[in-house]
Every structure is written in structure tokens, then in C-alpha cells.
N, C-alpha and C positions, 0 to 999 in steps of 0.2 A: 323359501328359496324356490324359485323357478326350475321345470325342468330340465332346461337349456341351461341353467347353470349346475346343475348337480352332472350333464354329462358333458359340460366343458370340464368340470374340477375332475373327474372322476378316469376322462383322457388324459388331463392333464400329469392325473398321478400315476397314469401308463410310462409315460416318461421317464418320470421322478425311479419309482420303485426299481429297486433290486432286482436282477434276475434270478428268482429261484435254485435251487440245485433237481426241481422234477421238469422234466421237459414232456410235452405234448405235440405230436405229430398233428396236423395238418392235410386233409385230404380234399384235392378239388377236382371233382368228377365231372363228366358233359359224356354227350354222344361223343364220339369218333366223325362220324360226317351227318351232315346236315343239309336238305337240301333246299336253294335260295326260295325265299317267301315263307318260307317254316319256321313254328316258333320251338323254342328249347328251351331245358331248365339246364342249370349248372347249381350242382350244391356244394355246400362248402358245410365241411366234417370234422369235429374232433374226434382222434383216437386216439384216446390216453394207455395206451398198453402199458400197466407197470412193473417196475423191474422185478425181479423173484424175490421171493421170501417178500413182498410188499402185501398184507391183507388187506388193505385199506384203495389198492387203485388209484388214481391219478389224481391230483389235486384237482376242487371246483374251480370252475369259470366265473365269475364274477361279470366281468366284463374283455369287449374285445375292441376292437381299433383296425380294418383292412382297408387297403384301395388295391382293386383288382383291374388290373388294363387292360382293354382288349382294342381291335381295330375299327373305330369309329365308322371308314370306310367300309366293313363288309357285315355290322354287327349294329343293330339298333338293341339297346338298351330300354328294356319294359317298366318288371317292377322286381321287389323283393319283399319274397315272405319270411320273416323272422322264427324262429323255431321256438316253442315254448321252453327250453330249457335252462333258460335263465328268466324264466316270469314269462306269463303274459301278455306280448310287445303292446304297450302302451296304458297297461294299469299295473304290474308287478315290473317293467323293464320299460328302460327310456330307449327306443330305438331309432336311427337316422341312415337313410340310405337316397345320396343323392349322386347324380349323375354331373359328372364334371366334365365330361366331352371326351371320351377314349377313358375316362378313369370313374369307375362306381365306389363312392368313398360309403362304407359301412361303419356302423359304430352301433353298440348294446352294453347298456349299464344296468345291471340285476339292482331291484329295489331289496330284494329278498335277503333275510338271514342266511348266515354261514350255512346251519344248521337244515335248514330247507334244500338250499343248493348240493350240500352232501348227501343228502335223501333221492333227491329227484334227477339227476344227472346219474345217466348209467357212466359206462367205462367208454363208450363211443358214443357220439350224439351228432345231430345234423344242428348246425348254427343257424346257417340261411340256406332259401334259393332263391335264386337269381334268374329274371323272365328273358330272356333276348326274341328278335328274329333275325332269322339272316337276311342281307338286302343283294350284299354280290357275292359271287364264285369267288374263292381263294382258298389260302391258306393262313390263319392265325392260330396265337398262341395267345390263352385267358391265364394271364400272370398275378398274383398276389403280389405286388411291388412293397406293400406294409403290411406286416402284420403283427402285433400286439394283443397279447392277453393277459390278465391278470387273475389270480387266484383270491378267493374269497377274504382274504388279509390285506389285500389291494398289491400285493408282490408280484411284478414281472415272472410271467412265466415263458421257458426256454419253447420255442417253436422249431421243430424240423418237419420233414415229410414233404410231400410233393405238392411245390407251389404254383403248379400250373396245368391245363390242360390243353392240349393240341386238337384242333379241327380243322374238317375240309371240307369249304360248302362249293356242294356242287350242282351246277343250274337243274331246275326240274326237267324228269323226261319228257313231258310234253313239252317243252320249250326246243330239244331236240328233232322232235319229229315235226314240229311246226316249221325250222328252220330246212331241214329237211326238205319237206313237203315244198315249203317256198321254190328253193335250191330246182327242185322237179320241175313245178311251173313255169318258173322262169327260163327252165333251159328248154322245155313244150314249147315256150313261146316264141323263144327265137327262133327254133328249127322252122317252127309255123311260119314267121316272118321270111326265112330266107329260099320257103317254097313258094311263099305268093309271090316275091320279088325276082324267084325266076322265070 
């Protein structure tokens, strides 16, 4: 079976599968501002904090399933580096991370035994990150619009936690003082004009 088919089946059984009764938080970080022409990472985090009296810690990930939107307009869209802790990305883990215009669809299917992934997954772990640059001045918001994961028995696991980060790119300073600067000359030059002309 081809790899492309083992992480169609394997999203597909995202779907399908139960939701759990362990849930897993969610965390997606970025700077706060950012300024135009700069590049950024945003990472996207599980943190399984488990409930008391639990010795065992959060269920393994197995596989996941996001589309994160952001504003096409003020945000180019780079690359994504996959995190090793479900394999590998592309000899232990099937990963896909394509750009759909305002939405980065992610997906990660661990090749790896239960037994590996309960070994090698702490209790928080980075999934991906994600490259951007900024292109205009604004304000947006990087949303998790889907997200899906599964636990090493392929069971839908419960996702809460913060689905989104806020940014605010703001033009470079030298682009200020250059405007500036312009701003200056132009009004030197008028003044100049209106003494030759008298």
C-alpha cells in the first residue's frame, strides 16, 4: 500500500473513531508583532496535562489532521517542519503540509508501534512549525479552524486549549523615516519653489 493511501485511511479513521474520554490541550504560539518583510515561526504544541491520581500521563498521538487560516493578504505562507515525535517525518511518519490559499492543511500518521510512541512522547511536545513572512501592516488572527487527533488505538482524541494566535505587523522603521524623510524634501522643495517664483 502506498503512502498516500495509508494517510488517506488513517485521516479517514479520524473521522470514523470515538472520541476518547482523555482530552489534550492544544497550544499555538507566534510573536505578538511582527514587523512587514520579517520572517516568523508559529508552533503548534501538544500539552497533555493529566488529571490526578493519573501515573501514566496523556494518551500518545498517533496521528493528527489541522487547517490553520490566517490572512492571505498580510501573511505569505513558507514551509513546515514536522516535529520528530511521532517518527521521523518521512521514514517513521507520513507527513503533508500544503497551502490552500489563506488555509495550511497539515496532516501526520506515525508509522511507529503504540509502544515506541508511549516511550518517546513526553507529557508536552511541539507537533510542527510553521515558516511565514509578513507582506502588509495589519492585524490578524492564526486560527486552527480543524483539528483532529488520534491516540495510538486510532481513537479520536478530545482537543481543547487555545486555537489561535493574534498578531500585529507593523511597517519597518526604516520605512517610517524614509516616508518621513520624503515628507521633508518635498515640503524643501516647495518652500524653494515659491521663493524662486517670487
Amino acid at each position: 500500500m502506498t503512502r498516500r493511501a495509508v494517510l488517506a485511511l488513517s485521516i479517514a479513521a479520524l473521522w470514523i473513531a470515538p472520541v476518547t474520554a482523555h482530552a489534550l490541550s492544544l497550544s499555538v504560539t507566534a510573536p505578538a508583532t511582527v514587523d512587514v518583510g520579517s520572517a516568523f515561526a508559529l508552533e503548534l504544541h501538544v500539552l497533555g496535562a493529566p488529571e490526578l491520581g493519573d501515573d501514566y500521563g496523556p494518551p500518545s498521538v498517533r496521528a493528527f489532521d489541522f487547517d490553520l487560516s490566517y490572512d492571505d493578504s498580510l501573511l505569505a505562507y513558507e514551509s513546515t517542519t514536522f516535529a520528530e515525535f511521532l517518527g521521523w517525518p518521512g521514514s517513521q511518519s507520513i507527513v503533508s503540509a500544503s497551502d490552500l490559499g489563506g488555509v495550511v492543511d497539515l496532516k501526520e500518521v506515525s508509522l511507529l508501534s503504540g509502544g515506541v510512541l508511549d516511550a518517546s512522547q513526553p507529557q508536552d511536545f511541539l507537533l510542527a512549525t510553521l515558516s511565514f513572512e509578513a507582506i502588509a501592516p495589519g492585524s490578524l488572527l492564526l486560527e486552527l479552524t480543524q483539528r483532529d487527533l488520534s491516540d495510538v488505538s486510532g481513537s479520536r482524541l478530545a482537543v481543547s486549549g487555545s486555537n489561535a494566535a493574534s498578531i500585529q505587523i507593523v511597517p519597518e522603521p526604516a520605512t517610517g523615516l524614509l516616508l518621513a524623510g520624503g515628507a521633508l524634501l518635498l515640503a524643501l522643495a516647495r518652500r524653494r519653489s515659491t521663493r524662486m517664483c517670487a
